[in-house]
C-alpha positions in Angstrom: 12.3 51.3 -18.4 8.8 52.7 -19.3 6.5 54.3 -16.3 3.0 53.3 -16.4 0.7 55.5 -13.8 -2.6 53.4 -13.1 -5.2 56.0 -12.1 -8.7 55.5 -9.6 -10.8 56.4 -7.2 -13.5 54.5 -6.3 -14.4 50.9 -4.9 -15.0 49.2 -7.7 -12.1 50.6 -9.8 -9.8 49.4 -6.8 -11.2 46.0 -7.0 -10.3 45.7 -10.9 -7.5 47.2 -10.8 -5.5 45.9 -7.7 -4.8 43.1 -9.2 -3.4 44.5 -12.6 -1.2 46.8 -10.9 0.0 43.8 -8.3 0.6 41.9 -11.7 2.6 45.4 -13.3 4.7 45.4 -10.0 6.2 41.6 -11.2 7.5 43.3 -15.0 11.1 43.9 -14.6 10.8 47.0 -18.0 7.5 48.5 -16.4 8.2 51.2 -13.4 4.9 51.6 -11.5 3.2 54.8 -10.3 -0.1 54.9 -8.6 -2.2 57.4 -8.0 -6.1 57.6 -5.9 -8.2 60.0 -7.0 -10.4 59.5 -3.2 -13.2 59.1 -5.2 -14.3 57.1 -2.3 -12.5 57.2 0.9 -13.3 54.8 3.5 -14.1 51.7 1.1 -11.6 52.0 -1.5 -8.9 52.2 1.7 -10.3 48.5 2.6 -9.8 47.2 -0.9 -6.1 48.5 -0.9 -5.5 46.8 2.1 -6.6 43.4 1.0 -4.3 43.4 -2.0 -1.5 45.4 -0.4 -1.4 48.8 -2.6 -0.1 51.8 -1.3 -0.4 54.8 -3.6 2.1 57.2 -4.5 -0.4 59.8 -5.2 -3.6 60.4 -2.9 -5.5 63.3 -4.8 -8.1 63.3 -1.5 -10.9 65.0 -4.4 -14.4 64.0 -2.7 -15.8 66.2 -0.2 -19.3 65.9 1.2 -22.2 66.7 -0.8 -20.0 67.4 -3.7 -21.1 67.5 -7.3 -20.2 65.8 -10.7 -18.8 69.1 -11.5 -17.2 69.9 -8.6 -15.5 66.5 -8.6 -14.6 66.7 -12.2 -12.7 69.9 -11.9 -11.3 69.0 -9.0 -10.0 66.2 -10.0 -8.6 67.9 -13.5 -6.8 70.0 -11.6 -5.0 68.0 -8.9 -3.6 65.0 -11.7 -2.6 68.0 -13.5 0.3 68.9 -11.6 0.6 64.9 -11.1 1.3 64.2 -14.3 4.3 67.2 -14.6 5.8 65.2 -11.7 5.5 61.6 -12.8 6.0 62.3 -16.7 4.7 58.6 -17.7 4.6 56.9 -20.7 1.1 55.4 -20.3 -1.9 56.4 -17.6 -4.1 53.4 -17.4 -7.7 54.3 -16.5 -10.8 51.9 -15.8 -14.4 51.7 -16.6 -17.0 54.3 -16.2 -16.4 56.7 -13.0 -15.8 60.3 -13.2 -12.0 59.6 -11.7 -11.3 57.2 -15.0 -13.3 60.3 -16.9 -11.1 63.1 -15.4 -8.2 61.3 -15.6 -8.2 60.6 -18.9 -9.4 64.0 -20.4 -6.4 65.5 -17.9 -4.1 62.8 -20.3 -5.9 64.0 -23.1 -4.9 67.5 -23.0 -1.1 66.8 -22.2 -1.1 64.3 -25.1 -0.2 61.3 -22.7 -1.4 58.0 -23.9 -4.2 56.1 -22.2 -4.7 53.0 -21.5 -8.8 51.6 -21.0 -9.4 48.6 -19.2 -12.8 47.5 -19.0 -13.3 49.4 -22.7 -16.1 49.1 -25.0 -19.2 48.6 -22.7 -22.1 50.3 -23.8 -25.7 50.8 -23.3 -26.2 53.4 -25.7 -28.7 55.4 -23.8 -26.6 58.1 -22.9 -27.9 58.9 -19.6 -28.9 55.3 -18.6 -26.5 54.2 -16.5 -25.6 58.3 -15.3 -23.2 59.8 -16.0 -21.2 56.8 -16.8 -22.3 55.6 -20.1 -20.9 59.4 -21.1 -17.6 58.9 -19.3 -16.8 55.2 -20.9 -17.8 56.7 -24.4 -15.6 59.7 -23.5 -12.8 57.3 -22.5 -13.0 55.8 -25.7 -12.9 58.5 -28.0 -9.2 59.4 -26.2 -7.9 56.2 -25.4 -4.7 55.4 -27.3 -5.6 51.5 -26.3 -8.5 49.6 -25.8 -8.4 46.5 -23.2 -12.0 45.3 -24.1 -13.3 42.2 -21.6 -15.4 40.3 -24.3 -15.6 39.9 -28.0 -19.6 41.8 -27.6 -17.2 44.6 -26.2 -14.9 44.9 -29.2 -17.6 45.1 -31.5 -19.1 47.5 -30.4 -15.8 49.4 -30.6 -15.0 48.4 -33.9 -18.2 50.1 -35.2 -17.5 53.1 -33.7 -14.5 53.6 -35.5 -12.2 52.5 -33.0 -8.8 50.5 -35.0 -9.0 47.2 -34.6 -5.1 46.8 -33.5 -5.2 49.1 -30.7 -7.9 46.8 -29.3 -7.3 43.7 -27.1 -10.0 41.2 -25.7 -8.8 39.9 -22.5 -11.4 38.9 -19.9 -12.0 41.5 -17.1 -10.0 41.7 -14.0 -12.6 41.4 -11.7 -12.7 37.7 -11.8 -8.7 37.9 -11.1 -9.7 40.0 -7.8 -12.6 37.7 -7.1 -10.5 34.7 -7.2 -7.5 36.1 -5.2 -10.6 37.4 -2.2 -12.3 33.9 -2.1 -9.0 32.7 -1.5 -8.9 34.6 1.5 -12.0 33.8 3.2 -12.8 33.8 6.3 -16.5 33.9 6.9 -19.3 31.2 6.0 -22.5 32.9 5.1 -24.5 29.8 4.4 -27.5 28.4 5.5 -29.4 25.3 6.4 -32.3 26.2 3.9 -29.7 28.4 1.5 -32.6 30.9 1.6 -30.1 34.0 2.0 -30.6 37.0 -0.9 -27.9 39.6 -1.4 -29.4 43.2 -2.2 -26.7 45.9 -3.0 -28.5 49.9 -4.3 -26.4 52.4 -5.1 -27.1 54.2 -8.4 -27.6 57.5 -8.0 -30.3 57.6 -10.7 -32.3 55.3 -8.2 -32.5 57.2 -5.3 -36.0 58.1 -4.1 -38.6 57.0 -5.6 -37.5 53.9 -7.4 -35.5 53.1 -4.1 -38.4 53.0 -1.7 -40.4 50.6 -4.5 -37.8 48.1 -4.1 -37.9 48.3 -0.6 -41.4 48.0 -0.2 -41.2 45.0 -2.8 -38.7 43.6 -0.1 -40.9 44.0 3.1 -43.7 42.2 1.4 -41.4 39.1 0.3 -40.3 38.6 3.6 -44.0 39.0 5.2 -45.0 35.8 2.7 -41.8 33.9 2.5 -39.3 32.2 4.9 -36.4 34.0 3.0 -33.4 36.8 4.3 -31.9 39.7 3.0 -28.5 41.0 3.7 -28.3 44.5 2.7 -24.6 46.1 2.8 -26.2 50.0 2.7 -24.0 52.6 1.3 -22.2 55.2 3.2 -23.9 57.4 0.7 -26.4 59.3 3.5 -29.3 60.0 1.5 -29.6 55.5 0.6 -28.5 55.3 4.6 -31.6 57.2 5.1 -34.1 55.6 2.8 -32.5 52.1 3.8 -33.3 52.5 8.0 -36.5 54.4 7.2 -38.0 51.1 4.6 -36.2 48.5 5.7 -35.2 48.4 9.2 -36.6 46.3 12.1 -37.6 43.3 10.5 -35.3 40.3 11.4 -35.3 38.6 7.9 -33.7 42.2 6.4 -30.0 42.8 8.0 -28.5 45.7 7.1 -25.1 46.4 7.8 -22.3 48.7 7.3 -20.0 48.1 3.7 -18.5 44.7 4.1 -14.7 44.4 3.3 -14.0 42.8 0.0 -13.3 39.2 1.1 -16.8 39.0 3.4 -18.4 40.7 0.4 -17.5 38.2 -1.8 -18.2 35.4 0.4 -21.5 36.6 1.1 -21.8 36.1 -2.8 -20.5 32.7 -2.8 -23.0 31.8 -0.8 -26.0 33.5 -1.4 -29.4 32.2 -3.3 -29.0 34.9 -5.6 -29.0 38.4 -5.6 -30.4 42.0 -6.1 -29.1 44.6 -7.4 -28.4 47.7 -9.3 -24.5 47.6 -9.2 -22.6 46.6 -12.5 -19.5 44.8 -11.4 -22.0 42.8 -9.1 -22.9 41.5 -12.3 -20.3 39.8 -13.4 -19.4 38.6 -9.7 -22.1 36.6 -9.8 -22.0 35.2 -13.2 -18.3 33.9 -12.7 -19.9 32.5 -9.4 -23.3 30.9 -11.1 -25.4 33.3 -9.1 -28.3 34.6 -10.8 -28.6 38.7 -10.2 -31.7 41.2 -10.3 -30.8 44.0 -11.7 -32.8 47.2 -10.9 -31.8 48.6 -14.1 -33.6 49.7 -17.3 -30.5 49.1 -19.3 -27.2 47.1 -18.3 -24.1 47.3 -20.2 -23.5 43.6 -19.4 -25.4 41.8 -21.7 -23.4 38.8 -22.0 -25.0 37.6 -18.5 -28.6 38.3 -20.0 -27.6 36.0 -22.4 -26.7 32.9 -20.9 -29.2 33.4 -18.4 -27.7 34.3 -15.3 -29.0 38.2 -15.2 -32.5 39.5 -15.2 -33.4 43.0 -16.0 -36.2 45.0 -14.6 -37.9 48.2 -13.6 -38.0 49.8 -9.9 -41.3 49.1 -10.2 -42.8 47.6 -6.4 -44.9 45.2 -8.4 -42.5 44.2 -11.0 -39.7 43.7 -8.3 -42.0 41.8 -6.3 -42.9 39.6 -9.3 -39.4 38.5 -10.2 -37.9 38.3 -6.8 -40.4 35.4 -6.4 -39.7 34.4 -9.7 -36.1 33.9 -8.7 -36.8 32.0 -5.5 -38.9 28.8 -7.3 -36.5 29.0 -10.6 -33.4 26.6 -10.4 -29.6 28.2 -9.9 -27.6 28.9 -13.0 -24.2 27.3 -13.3 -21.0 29.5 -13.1 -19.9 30.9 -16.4 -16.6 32.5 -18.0 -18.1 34.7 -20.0 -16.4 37.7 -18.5 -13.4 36.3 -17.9 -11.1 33.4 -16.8 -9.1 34.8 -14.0 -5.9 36.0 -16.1 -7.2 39.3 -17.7 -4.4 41.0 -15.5 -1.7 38.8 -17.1 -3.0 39.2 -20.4 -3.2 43.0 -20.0 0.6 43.3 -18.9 1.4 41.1 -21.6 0.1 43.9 -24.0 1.8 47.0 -22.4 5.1 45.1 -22.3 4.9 44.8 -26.2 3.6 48.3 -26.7 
């Protein structure tokens, strides 16, 4: 019996990861430990709900206002002692976040092996998107394996020196967890005229500035065109803020409070299209033939750029307001697997049962 510890703290991690550690739970040689980091609090508690994961370790890190440094440390030194308990023979750790980071540097110094899932994305400016292009590329440089989502993501691996045979293309999991929420559903979001845009902001290198240009490019859209907006804001206060203060009190722009996984994704199925600066989001609405905005200068996710389905461009109020109109006279894309099929999670404890 080997013990695998699956490590994470935030919302998006939880999404990807639920379902991997749902399909661990089902290998009879695997014994499963999992551990939160409380990266996020309140939203990652809703995703563990939806796919029934209770953690064995709750690390309760954030605290308000808190730094990338403070975090860091903090987190280093609460899996610390985590690690002398659970002893285990693999930590898996996902994408880009400072938990996944911490995590794995804590792994790093005990000599435990790591496992990446979501490996080998990369913009290659290394504070474009920040800090996570640093923690993936961090990640990498430790990780003992590699569990890449697309061929474009092994590559770039490869020429960084990374062995080919500790790396493993297998789709990414967050088209498992989309699948398993649609299936779920309980909400229609739909409309007569389909006119419905999702926005999502949450980058921390886009509040201020860039933020309020993408809200003003909003406000004038829905002054000239018969459209909506739903807008799930971030608990982060300082988006709250600029959110209510650009944003609020026009009927066509609804801003609500984080939507639970299932609506979220619902929302998605049924939306025009959407905006946003998010990078799972991404890949949500390629597997769903959504086109997606993205208030980005780079994205790590160019596999949707190239079929078509995603859009780059600058916070720019002008630029914004350009494409978003763009978007609403071009025709929907169709849904693509380019990220994935649905059984990364199967394919991934396929791997750590032969390692």
């Amino acid at each position: 019996m080997k013990k695998v510890m699956a490590v994470f703290g935030t919302r998006p991690e939880a999404i990807k990861m639920c379902p991997l550690i749902n399909e661990l739970k089902t290998r009879s040689g695997i014994e499963l430990v999992v551990c939160v980091t409380g990266q996020h609090r309140k939203i990652l508690d809703d995703v563990l709900k939806i796919f029934g994961v209770v953690p064995d370790y709750d690390l309760d890190s954030m605290k308000d206002n808190q730094s990338l440094s403070s975090l860091t440390s903090t987190i280093l030194e609460r899996i610390d002692k985590v690690l002398d308990i659970v002893l285990p023979d693999l930590v898996l750790v996902h994408g880009d976040t400072t938990s996944a980071y911490s995590a794995a540097l804590a792994c790093f110094y005990k000599q435990i092996p790591v496992g990446h899932v979501e490996a080998g994305l990369r913009t290659y400016n290394i504070t474009s998107p920040f800090p996570e292009e640093f923690n993936r590329r961090g990640i990498s440089i430790i990780a003992a394996y590699h569990f890449a989502p697309t061929e474009c993501n092994r590559d770039f691996l490869i020429k960084e020196g990374i062995r080919g045979d500790k790396i493993f293309v297998t789709g990414n999991t967050v088209v498992d967890a989309l699948k398993y929420s649609l299936s779920k559903r309980k909400k229609d979001f739909a409309t007569e005229d389909g006119k419905t845009v999702l926005l999502t902001m949450h980058r921390r290198e886009n509040i201020g500035e860039p933020m309020i240009s993408v809200f003003k490019a909003i406000r004038r859209i829905v002054n000239e065109r018969k459209i909506k907006f739903i807008y799930p804001v971030h608990p982060n206060p300082a988006i709250k803020k600029l959110a209510f203060d650009y944003l609020n009190g026009d009927e066509n722009i609804i801003l609500t409070e984080p939507l639970n996984l299932t609506d979220f994704h619902s929302l998605l199925a049924d939306c025009s299209f959407v905006v946003t600066d998010s990078g799972g989001v991404q890949e949500e609405a390629t597997a769903l033939g959504k086109r997606a905005l993205v208030i980005r200068d780079h994205t790590e996710r160019t596999e949707g750029i190239d079929i078509g389905s995603i859009s780059l461009t600058s916070c720019k109020e002008e630029t914004v307001y350009h494409n978003i109109k763009l978007f609403l006279d071009e025709t929907p894309c169709k849904a693509s697997s380019v990220y994935g099929e649905g059984n990364a999670s199967i394919k991934i404890a396929d791997i750590i049962e032969k390692i």
